[in-house]
Steps between C-alpha positions, in 0.01 A plus 500: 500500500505310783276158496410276778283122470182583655547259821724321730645172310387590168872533407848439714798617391849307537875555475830461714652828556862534389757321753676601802828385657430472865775385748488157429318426151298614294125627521234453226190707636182377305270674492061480437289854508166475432356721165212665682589565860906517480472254784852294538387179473869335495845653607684247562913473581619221268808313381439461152293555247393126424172384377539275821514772743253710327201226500578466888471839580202550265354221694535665807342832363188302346427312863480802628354765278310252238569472132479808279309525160765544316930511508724763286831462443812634332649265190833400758547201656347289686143702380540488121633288217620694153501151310152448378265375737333822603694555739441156729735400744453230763416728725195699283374135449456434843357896573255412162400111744397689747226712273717806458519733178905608430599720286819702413620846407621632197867452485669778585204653663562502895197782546267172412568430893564839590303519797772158623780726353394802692492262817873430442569826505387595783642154670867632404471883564297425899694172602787357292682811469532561848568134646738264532384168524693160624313254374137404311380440855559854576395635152168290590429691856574844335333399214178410722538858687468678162228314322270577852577840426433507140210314531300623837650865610665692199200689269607436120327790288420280226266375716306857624769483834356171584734191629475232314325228746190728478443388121614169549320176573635155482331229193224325542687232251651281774843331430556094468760295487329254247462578165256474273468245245502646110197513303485587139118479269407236300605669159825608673807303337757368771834440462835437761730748573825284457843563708612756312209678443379369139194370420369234215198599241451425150834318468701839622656566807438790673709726771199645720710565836747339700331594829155264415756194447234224629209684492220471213351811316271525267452616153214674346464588119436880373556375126639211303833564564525690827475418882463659820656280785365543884640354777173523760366833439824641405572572113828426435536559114377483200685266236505494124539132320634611215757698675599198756 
C-alpha cells in the first residue's frame, strides 16, 4: 500500500546514499525528497558525513525551499542516537530550535523512508553506474544535471505520470538564523542538561541525551513516580524514579 503526506512539507525525508570513490576522494551524496511530491529537495556531493557538513547543507536547502513540518530519519549516524535520549543528537536539537517535528524509523526498517530509498535507486542505476567522476566538484555539476531531470522533465508513475515540480511548492515557514529562546509552562519542572548528558532531580542523576548537553528540558509528571521529559515540543522519554 503505497502512502503519501497529504501536502508539500508535511514530511521530508533524509539520508546519504552509500559512498563512491571518485578520482580523487570520496563522495557522500545526501540526499532530501519530499513525502508528498517526490520533489529532490537536497542532492548534494559531499565529503563526509559530519553533523558539520550536514547542518550547512541543510541550511542551504531551508533558505531556499523553507522549513518542512516534519524530518525522518534512519537510527545511523549523524541522524539518530541508540543510547537513550530518543534518539537526540546535536543536530535533531538544532532541527527541533527551529520548530521542526523529527522522528526515526524502526530499526531495521529502511521501507520507513522508502520513497528516499527508492530515490537512491534510481540515482545509482541512471547516473553513478555509468560515470566516472574526478572530483566532488564534478559529482556536484552531474549531480545538478540529474536532479533537473528528476525533478522538472522525467514523469514518475507514483505520481499519475506527473513530474514532481507540479506537486511541489516551497514553505511558507521562512528560515532564520536566530533561534528561538525556550519556553516551558508554569507547572513544567526544569532542569540542566549537564556535559555529559545527565540531569539532577530528586537527589538522582539522570542520563537524558548527550546531544541536549547545555540545553534545559522539562519534566512533566504522569504519576508519582514517572516522568515524561520534552525538550521544546519534542518528547524525548519517559523516565521511571524507581528504576533510575
Amino acid at each position: 500500500i503505497r502512502f503519501e503526506h497529504e501536502a508539500a512539507n508535511n514530511l521530508w525525508q533524509a539520508d546519504f546514499k552509500g559512498y563512491f570513490s571518485t578520482t580523487k576522494e570520496r563522495c557522500y551524496p545526501l540526499t532530501i525528497l519530499d513525502d508528498h511530491s517526490r520533489f529532490s529537495i537536497c542532492l548534494e556531493a559531499c565529503e563526509n558525513e559530519k553533523r558539520e557538513t550536514v547542518e550547512a547543507k541543510f541550511k542551504q536547502a531551508f533558505k531556499r525551499y523553507g522549513l518542512p513540518e516534519r524530518f525522518n530519519f534512519d537510527n545511523g549516524s549523524p541522524w539518530g542516537n541508540s543510547r537513550g535520549g530518543g534518539g537526540i543528537t546535536k543536530l535533531a536539537a538544532w532541527l527541533i530550535l527551529l520548530g521542526i517535528k523529527v522522528s526515526y524509523s524502526r530499526p531495521h526498517h529502511p521501507q520507513t523512508n522508502g520513497k528516499d530509498e527508492r530515490f537512491h535507486r534510481s540515482l545509482k542505476t541512471e547516473l553513478l553506474n555509468h560515470q566516472i567522476f574526478y572530483d566532488l566538484n564534478m559529482a556536484q555539476k552531474r549531480f545538478n544535471a540529474w536532479r533537473k531531470l528528476y525533478n522538472e522533465e522525467r514523469p514518475h508513475e507514483a505520481l499519475g505520470m506527473a513530474v514532481p515540480i507540479e506537486r511541489y511548492q516551497p514553505s511558507t515557514r521562512e528560515y532564520t538564523d536566530r533561534l528561538p529562546s525556550i519556553e516551558y509552562g508554569l507547572s513544567d519542572i526544569v532542569r540542566c542538561v549537564d556535559g555529559k548528558g545527565y540531569i539532577r532531580f530528586k537527589a538522582m542523576k539522570i542520563f537524558i541525551s548527550e546531544g541536549l548537553k547545555g540545553f534545559p528540558v522539562a519534566l512533566r509528571p504522569m504519576d508519582e513516580d514517572a516522568y515524561d521529559v520534552y525538550f521544546c515540543h519534542h518528547k524525548v522519554k519517559e523516565i521511571e524514579l524507581i528504576s533510575c
